[in-house]
DRENVEX-513107 format. One record per residue: x, y, z of N, C-alpha, C, CB in turn; residue in one letter. Coordinates in steps of 0.05 Angstrom, whole numbers, plus 32768, in hexadecimal, padded with zeros to 4 digits. Glycine has a CB too. Example, Ala and Ser with C-alpha at 12.3 -4.5 7.8 and 13.67 -1.06 7.14 Angstrom:
DRENVEX-513107
81087F8E809C80F67FA6809C81087FBE809C80E27FA780B5A;81017FD3808E81117FEB808F81028001809D811A7FF48072S;
END
This chain:
DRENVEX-513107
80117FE980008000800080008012801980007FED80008018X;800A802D7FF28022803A7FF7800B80558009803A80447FD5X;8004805480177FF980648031800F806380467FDD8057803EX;8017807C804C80308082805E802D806D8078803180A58068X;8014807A8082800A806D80A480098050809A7FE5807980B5X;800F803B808A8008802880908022801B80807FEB8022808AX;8038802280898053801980818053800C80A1806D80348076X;805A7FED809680527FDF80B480717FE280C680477FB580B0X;80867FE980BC80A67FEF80CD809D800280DA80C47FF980BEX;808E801A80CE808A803180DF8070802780F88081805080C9X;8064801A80EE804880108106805080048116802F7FFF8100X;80657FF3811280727FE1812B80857FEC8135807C7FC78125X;80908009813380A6801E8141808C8021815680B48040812CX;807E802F814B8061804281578056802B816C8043804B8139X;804F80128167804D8005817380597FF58192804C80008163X;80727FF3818680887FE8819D8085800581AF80B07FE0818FX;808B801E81A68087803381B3806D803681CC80848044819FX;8053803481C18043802F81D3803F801D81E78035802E81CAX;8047800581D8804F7FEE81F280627FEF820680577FD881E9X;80737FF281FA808D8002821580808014823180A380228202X;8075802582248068803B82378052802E8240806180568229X;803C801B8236802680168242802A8001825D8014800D822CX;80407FF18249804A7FD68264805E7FE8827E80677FB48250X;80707FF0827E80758008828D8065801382A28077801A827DX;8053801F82918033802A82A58026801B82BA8018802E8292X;802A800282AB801C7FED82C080347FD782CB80007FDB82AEX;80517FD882D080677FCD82DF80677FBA82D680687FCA82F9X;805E7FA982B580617F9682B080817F9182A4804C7F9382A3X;80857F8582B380A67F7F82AE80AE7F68829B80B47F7582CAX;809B7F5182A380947F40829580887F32828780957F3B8297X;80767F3E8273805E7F418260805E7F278256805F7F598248X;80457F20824F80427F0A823E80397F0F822580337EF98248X;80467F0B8210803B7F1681F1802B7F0581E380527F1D81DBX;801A7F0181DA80017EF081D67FEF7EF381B87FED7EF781EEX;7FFF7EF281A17FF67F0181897FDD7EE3818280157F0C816CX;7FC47EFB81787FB47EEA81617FBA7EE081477FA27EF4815CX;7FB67ECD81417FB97EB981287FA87EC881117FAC7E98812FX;7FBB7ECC81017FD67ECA80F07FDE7EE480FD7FD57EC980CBX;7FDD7EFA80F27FE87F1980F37FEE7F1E810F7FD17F3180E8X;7FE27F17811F7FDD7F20813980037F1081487FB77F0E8146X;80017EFB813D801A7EEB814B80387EF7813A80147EC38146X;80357F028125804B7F088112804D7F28812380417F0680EAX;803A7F36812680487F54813280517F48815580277F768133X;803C7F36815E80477F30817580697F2A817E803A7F1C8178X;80727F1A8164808D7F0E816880997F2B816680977EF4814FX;80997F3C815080A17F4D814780A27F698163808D7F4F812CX;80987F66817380927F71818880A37F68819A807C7F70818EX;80A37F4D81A680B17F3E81BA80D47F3B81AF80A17F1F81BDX;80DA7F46819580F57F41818E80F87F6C819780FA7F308163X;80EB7F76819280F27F98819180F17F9681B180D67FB28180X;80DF7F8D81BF80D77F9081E380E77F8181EC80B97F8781F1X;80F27F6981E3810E7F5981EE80FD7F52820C81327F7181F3X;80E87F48820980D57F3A821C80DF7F1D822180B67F3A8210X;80E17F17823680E87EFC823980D57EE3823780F47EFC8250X;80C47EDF823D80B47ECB823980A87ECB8215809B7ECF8251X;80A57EAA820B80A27EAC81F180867EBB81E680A47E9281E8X;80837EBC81CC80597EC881C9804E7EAE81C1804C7EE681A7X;803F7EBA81D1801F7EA281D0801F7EA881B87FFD7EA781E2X;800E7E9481B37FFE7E94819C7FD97E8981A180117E808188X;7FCC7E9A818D7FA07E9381987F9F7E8D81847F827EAC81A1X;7F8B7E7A81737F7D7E7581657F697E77816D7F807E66815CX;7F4F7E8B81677F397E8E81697F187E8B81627F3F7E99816AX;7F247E75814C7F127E65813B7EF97E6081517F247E46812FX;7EFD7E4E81597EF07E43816E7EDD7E5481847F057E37817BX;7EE87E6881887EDE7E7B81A17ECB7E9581947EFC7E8881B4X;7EC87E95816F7EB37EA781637E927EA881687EB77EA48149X;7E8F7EC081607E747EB081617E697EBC814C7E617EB1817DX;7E727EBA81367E6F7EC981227E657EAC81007E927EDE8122X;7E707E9681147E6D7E7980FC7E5C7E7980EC7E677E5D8105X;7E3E7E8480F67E2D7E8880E27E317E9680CD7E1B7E8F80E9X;7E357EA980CB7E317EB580BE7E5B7EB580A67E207ECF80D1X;7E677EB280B57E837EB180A77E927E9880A07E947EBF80B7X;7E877E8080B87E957E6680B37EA47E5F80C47EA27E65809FX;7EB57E4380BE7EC67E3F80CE7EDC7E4180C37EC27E2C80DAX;7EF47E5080C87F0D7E4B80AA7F187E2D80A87F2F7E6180AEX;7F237E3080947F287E18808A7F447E1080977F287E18806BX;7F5C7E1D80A17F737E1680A57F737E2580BD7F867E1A8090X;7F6F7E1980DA7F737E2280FB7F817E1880F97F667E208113X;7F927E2B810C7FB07E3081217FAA7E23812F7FBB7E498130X;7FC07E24813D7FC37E12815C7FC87E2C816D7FE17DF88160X;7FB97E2A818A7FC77E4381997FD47E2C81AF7FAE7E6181A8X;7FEE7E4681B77FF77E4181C980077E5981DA80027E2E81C1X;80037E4F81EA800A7E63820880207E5A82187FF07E63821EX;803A7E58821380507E4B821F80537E568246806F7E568207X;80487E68824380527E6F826380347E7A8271806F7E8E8264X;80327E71829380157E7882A080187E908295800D7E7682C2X;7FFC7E9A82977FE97EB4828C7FE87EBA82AB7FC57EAF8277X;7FDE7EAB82C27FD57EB182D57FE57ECE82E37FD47E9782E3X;7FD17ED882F17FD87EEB82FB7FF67EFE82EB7FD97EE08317X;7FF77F0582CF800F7F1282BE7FF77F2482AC80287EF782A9X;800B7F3382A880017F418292800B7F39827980047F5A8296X;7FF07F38826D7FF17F32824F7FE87F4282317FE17F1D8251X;7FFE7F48822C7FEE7F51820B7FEC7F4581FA7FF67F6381FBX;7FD17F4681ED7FC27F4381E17FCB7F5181C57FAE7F4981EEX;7FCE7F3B81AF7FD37F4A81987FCC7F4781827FE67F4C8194X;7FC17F5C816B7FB27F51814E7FC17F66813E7F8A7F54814CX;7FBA7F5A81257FC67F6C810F7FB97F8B81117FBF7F5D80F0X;7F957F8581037F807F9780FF7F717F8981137F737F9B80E2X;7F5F7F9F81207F4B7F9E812F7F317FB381207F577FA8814DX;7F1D7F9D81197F0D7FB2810B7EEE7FB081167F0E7FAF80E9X;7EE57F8F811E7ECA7F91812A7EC47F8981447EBB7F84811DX;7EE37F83814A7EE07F78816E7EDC7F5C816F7EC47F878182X;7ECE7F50815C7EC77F2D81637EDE7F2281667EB87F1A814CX;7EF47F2781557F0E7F1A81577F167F1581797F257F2F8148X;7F1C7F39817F7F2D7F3D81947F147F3081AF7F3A7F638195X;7EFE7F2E81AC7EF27F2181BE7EF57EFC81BF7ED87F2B81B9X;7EF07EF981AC7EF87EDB81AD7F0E7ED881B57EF97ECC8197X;7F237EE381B07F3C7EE581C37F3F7EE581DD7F497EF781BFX;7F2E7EEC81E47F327EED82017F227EDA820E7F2C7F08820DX;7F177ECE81FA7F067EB982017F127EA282067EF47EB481F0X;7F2F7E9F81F47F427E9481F27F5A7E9481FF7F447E9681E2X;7F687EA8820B7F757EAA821B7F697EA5823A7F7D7EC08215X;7F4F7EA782427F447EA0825D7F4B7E85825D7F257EA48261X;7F497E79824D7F4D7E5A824D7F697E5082607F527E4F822BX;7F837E62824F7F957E5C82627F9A7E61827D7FA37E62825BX;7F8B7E72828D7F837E7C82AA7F7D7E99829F7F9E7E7A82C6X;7F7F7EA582C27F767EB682C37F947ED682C47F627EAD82DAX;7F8F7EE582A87FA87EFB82B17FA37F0B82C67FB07F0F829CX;7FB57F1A82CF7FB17F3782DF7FA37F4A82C97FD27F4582E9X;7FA77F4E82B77FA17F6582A47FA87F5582887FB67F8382ABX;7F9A7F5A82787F9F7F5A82537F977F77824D7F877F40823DX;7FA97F7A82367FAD7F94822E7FA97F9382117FC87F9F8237X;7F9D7FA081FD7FA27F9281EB7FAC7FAD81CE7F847F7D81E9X;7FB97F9C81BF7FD07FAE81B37FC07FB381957FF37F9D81B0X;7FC57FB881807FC67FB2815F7FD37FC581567FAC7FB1814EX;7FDD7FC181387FE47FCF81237FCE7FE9811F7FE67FBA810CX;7FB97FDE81107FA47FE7810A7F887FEF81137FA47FDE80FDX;7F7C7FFE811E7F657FFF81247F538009811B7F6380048133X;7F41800581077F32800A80EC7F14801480FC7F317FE980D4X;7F05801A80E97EED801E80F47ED87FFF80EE7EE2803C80E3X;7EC1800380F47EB07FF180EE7EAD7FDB810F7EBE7FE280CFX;7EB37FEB811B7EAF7FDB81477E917FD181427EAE7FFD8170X;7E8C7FB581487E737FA681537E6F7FA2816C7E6F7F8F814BX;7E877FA6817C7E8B7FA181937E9A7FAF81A97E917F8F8191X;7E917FB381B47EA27FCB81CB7EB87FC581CE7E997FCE81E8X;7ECC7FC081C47EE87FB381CA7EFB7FCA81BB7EEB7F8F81BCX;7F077FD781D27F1F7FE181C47F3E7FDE81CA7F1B7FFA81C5X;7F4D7FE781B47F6F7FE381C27F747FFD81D27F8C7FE081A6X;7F887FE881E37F977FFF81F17FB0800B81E27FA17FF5820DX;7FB3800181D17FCA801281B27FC4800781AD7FE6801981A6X;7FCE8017818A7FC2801781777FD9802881687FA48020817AX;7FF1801A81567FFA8029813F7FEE803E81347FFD801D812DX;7FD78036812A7FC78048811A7FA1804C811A7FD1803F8100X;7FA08059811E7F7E805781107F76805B80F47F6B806C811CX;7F5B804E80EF7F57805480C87F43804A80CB7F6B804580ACX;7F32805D80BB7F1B805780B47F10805280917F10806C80C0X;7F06803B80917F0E802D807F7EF1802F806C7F198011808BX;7EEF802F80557ED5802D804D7EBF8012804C7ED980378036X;7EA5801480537E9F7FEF804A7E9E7FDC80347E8B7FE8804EX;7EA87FCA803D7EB27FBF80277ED17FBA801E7EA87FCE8017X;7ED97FCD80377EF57FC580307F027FBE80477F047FD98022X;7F197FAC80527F277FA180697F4F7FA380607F177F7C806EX;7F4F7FA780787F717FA380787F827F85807A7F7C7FB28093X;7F937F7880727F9E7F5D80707FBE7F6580767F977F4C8051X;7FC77F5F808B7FE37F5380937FEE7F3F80837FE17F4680ADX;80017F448074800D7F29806680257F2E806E800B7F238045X;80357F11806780557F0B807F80517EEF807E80567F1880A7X;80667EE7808D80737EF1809C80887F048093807A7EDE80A8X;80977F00808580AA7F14807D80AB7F19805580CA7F07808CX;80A57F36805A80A97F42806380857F49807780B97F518050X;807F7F578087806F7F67808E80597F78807B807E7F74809BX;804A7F6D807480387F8B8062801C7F878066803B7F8F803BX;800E7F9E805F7FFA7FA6806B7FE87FAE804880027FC18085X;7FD57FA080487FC77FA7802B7FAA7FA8802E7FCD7F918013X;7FA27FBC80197F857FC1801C7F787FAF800A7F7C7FDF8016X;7F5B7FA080147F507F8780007F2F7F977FFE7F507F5E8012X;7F247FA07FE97F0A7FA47FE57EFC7F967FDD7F057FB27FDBX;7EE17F8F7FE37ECB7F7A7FDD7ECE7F6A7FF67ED07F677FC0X;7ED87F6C800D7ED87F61801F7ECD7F6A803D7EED7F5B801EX;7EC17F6A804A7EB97F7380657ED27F74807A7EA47F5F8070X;
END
């Protein structure tokens, strides 16, 4: 895309930036990084290598925890999640590429409860677009964009990182 704000090196500067300061705010020394499947786990890593965080990133697959099947399906090729270190009582971020209607980032957490219970989830993205179904917002956010309908943002990577606009799509 050649849209300045959505050069993803500069969103994940902007990004690591906010996280620094937000985990900080709250004395998390030892964060747990927890990206959603696909996009969500690629900025995650990408994060935990800039934050030099010690514990590895989870990984959610959220297939399972939608409630959206009717109407969208089930995809054809689920992840596996995994959560290498307790959640219990740590702080955890929470991480997606785009955040645009909230079902995602809710099923997520639908999914992360599973592994216990955190002190706090926080939750991060690249992108935060318009089009909210659900009261769910990030606590950063690279960027905001409001997007027209009909059209959605796609993370592709792993490497390199890019960010492309797809129309005809919700």
């Amino acid at each position: 895309m050649t849209e300045p704000q959505l050069e993803v090196g500069a969103l994940l500067d902007c990004l690591t930036e906010q996280a620094e300061r937000l985990l900080n705010h709250y004395g998390a020394t030892e964060p747990i990084l927890v990206g959603i499947h696909t996009g969500g786990v690629w900025v995650a890593r990408e994060l935990q290598r800039r934050l030099q965080t010690p514990s590895p990133v989870g990984t959610l697959e959220v297939a399972f925890h939608r409630d959206d099947h009717a109407t969208s399906g089930l995809k054809a090729a689920v992840q596996t999640s995994e959560v290498p270190a307790s959640v219990d009582n740590r702080v955890v971020l929470l991480i997606d590429d785009v955040i645009h209607t909230g079902r995602t980032s809710r099923a997520a957490l639908n999914a992360l409860f599973d592994y216990g219970r955190p002190a706090r989830v926080l939750l991060a993205t690249l992108v935060d677009r318009s089009g909210r179904e659900l009261p769910i917002q990030p606590d950063i956010a690279a960027t905001t964009l409001e997007l027209p309908a009909g059209h959605r943002l796609r993370l592709l990577g792993p490497e390199p990182l890019r960010l492309i606009r797809e129309q005809g799509a919700a």
